[in-house]
VODRENSE-702268 format. One line per 5 residues: for each residue x, y, z of C-alpha. Coordinates in Angstrom, 2 decimals, m for minus. Layout:
<sites>
X Y Z ~ ...
</sites>
This chain:
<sites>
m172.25 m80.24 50.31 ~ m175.18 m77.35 50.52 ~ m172.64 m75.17 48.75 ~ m171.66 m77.28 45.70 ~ m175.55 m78.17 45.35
m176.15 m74.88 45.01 ~ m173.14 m74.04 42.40 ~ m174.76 m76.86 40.56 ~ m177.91 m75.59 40.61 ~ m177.02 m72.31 39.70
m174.87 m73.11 36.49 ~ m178.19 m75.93 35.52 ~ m180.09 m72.71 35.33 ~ m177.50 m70.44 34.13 ~ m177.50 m73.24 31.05
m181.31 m73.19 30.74 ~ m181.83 m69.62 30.61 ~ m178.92 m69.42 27.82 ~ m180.34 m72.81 26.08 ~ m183.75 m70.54 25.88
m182.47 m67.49 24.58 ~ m180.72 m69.50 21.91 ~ m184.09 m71.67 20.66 ~ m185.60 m68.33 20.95 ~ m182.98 m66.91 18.36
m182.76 m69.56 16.05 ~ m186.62 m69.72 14.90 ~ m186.31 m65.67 14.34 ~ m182.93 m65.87 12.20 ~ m181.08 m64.58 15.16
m177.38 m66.00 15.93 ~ m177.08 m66.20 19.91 ~ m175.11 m63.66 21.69 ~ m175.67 m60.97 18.93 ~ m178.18 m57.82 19.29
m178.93 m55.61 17.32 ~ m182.53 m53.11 16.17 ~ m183.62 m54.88 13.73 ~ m183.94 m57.79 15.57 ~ m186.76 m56.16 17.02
m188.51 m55.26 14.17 ~ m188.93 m59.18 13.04 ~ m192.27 m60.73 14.46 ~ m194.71 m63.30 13.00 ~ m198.09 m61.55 12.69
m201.03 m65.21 12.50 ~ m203.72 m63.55 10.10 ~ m205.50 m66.68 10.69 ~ m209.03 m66.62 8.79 ~ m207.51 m64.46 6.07
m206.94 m65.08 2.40 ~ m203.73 m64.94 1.54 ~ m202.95 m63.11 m1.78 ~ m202.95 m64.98 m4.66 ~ m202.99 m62.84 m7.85
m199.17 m62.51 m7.76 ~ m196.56 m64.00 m10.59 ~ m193.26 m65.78 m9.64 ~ m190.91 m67.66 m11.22 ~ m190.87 m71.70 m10.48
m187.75 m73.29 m10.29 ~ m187.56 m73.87 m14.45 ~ m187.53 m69.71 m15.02 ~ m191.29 m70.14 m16.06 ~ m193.83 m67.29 m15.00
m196.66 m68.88 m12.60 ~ m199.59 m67.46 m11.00 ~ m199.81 m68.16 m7.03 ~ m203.46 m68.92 m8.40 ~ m202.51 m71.70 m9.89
m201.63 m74.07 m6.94 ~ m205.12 m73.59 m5.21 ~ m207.69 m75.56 m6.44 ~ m210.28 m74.69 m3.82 ~ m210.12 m77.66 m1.82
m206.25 m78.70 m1.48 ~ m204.38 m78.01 1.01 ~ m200.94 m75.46 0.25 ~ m198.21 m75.64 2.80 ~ m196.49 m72.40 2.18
m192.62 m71.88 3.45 ~ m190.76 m68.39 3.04 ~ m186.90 m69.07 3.04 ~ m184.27 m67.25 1.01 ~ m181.42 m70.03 m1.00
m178.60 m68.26 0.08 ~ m179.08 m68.30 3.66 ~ m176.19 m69.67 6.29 ~ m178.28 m71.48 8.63 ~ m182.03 m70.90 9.56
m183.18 m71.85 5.80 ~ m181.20 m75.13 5.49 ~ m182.20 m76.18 8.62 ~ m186.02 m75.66 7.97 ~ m185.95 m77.13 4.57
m184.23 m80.02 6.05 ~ m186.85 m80.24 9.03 ~ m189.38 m80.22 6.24 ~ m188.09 m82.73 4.09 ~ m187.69 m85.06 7.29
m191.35 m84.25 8.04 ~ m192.40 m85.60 4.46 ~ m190.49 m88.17 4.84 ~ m192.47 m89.43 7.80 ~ m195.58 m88.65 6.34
m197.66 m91.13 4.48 ~ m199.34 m88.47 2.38 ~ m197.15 m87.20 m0.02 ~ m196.51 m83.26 m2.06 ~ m198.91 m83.17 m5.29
m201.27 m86.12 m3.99 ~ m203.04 m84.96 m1.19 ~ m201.44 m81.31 m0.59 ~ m199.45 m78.97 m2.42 ~ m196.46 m77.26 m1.08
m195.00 m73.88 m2.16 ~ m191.25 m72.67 m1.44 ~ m190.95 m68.69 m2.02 ~ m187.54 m67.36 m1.63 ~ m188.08 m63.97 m0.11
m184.98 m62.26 m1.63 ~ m185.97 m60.66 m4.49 ~ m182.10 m60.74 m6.33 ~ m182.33 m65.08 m6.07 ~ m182.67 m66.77 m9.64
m184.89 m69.58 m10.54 ~ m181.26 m72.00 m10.93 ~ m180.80 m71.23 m7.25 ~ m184.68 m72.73 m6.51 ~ m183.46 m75.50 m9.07
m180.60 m76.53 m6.87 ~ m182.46 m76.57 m3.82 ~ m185.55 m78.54 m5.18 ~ m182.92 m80.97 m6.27 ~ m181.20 m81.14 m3.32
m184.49 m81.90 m1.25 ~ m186.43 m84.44 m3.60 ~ m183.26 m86.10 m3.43 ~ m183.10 m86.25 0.13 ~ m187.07 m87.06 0.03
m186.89 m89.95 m2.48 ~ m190.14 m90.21 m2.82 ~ m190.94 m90.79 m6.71 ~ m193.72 m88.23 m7.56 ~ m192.78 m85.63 m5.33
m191.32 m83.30 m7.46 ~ m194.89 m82.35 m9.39 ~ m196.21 m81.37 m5.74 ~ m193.08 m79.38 m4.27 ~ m192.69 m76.13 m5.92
m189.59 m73.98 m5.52 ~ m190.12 m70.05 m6.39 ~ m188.47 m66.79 m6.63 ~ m189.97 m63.68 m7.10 ~ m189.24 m60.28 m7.86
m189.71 m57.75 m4.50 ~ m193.19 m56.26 m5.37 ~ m194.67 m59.78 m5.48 ~ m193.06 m60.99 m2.57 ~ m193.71 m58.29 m0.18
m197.36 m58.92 m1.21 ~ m197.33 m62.25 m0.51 ~ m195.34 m61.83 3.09 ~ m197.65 m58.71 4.19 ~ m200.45 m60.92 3.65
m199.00 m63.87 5.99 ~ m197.89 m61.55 8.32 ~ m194.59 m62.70 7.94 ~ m191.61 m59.80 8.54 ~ m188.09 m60.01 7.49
m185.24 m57.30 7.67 ~ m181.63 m57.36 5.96 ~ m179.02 m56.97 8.31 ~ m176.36 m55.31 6.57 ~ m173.50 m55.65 9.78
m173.66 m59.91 9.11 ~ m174.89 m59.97 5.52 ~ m177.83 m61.50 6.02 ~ m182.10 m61.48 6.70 ~ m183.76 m61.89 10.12
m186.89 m63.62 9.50 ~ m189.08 m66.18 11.40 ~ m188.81 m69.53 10.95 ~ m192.65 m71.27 10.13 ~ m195.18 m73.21 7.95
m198.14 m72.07 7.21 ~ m201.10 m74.12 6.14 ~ m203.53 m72.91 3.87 ~ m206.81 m74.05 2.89 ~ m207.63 m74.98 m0.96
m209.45 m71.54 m1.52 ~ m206.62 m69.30 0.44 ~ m207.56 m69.22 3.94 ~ m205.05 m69.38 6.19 ~ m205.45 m71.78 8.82
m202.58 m72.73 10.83 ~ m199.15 m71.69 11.53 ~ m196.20 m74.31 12.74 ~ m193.00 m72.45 14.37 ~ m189.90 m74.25 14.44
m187.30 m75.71 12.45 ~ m188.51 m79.33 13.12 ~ m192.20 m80.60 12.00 ~ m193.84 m83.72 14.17 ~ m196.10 m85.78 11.91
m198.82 m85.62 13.91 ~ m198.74 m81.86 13.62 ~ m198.32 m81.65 10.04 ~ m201.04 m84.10 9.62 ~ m203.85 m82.46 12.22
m202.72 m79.11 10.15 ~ m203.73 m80.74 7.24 ~ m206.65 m82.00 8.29 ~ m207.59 m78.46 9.17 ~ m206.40 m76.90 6.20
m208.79 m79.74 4.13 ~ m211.53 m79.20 6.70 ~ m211.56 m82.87 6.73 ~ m211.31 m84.10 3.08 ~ m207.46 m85.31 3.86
m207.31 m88.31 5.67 ~ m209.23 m91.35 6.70 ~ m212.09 m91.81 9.30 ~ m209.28 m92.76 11.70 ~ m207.91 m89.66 10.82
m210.11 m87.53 11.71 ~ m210.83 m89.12 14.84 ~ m207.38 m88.57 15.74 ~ m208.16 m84.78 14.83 ~ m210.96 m84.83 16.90
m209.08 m85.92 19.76 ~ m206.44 m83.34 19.09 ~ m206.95 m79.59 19.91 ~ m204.27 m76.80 18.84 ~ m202.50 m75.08 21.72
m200.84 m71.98 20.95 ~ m198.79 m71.00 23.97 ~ m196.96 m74.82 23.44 ~ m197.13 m74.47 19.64 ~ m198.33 m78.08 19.21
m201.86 m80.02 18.97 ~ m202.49 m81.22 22.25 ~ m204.88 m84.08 23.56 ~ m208.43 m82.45 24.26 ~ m209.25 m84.54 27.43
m213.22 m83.50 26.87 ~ m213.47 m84.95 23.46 ~ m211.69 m87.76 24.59 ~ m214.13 m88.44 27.10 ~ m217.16 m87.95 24.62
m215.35 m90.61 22.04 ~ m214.79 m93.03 25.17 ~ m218.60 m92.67 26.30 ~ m219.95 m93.66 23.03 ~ m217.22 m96.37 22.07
m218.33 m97.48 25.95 ~ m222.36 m97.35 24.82 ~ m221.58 m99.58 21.47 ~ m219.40 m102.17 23.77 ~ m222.43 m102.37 26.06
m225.11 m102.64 23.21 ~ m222.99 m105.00 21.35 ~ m222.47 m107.60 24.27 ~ m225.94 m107.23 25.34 ~ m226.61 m107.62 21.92
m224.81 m110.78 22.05 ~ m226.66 m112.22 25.35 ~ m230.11 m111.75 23.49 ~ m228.75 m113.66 20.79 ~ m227.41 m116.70 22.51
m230.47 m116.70 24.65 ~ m233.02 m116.63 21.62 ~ m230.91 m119.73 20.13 ~ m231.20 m121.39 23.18 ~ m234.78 m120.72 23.12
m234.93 m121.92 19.73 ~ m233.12 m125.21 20.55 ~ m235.30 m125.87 23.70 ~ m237.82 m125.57 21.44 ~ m237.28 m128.00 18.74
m236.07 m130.18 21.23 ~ m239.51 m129.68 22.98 ~ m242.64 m129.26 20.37 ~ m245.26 m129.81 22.87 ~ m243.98 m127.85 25.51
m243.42 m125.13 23.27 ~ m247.17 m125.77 21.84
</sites>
């Protein structure tokens, strides 16, 4: 009995450790069970408080020159996500955690934020961003999105601009024909700070929404909103916005103090109609 509990437990942590190492791979581009240099040399610098460069041209998804300018309107929000079309795996599966994200979301691409899709392989054409934008909005069907969800290419001068100024690295592996790169989204404020980054190749809504908040320093969302965001504090080590138990507390102390004033509130009232009644009912006494 001891001895098959602890084959069991061996081969649960034998799966664990391998389960790891693949999650691990998959948000840096990397197939499990291969190694290999470069692997190494692909890492997610957060240049959070930075501006992000903006005086760059691309081409949007109709072949059109555009200035990276041109989406920031100094109070907007830009979600920015660097994928490359031709990808055969990471990419699809982040553009089709986005999409799910947006569809989950009540705010919506060209409303309340803006989001930008660079392809970071400079020898992609603007039909390739076409088919992809396509294929998502589709997906999305959300009427309107398409003005707010821009798909770009770029020639490799721009684009290694842009990355260096995320601090986002990719390397071509020539051995499997393809890039290691990181898989994130990065939120940037209106006038090109950068505020948050989200790893992963699936997006909760209440992260995507708290990183919005941030990103609007408040002007997205409702007072409810925000005093979710208030409750919510961004942990790095899990990656995720996490209840802040001390803010919690503070919220709970004052909604206690209005619940007190308002039935005590309540108690003065009924007593100073009863007054009044016994009153009326009682002229001389009263007199």
């Amino acid at each position: 009995m001891i001895r098959r509990l602890n084959i069991s437990l061996s081969l649960f942590f034998s799966l664990s450790l391998l389960m790891a190492v693949g999650q691990s791979s998959i948000l840096f581009g990397q197939p499990s069970g291969q190694s290999h240099p470069a692997w190494d040399e692909v890492d997610l610098d957060q240049k959070l408080g930075e501006k992000v460069a903006m005086d760059l041209t691309f081409q949007n998804s109709e072949g059109k020159d555009v200035k990276l300018a041109d989406y920031f309107d100094g109070e907007t929000p830009v979600v920015l996500s660097l994928v490359y079309h031709d990808c055969p795996m990471l990419c699809n599966l982040i553009l089709d955690g986005v999409t799910r994200s947006l569809g989950n979301l009540s705010w919506m691409p060209g409303e309340e934020f803006e989001m930008l899709t660079v392809s970071f392989n400079a020898i992609e054409t603007p039909d390739m961003a076409q088919r992809q934008k396509e294929r998502h909005l589709r997906e999305l069907n959300r009427p309107g999105a398409e003005d707010g969800w821009h798909f770009m290419t770029g020639e490799e001068d721009a684009i290694n601009t842009l990355t260096e100024s995320v601090g986002f690295t990719f390397k071509w592996i020539e051995e499997q024909q393809e890039f290691a790169h990181p898989s994130v989204l990065i939120f940037i404020s209106g006038d090109g700070t950068i505020t948050r980054y989200l790893h992963g190749i699936e997006f909760q809504e209440r992260e995507m929404r708290n990183a919005l908040m941030e990103a609007s320093e408040g002007r997205v969302g409702n007072i409810i909103d925000m005093a979710i965001m208030y409750c919510f504090q961004f942990d790095p080590s899990s990656n995720s916005y996490v209840l802040h138990a001390w803010n919690v507390m503070k919220i709970g102390s004052v909604l206690g103090a209005l619940a007190l004033g308002g039935i005590l509130l309540m108690f003065w009232r009924r007593e100073n109609e009863q007054l009044s009644t016994w009153e009326q009912s009682h002229p001389r006494a009263a007199t």
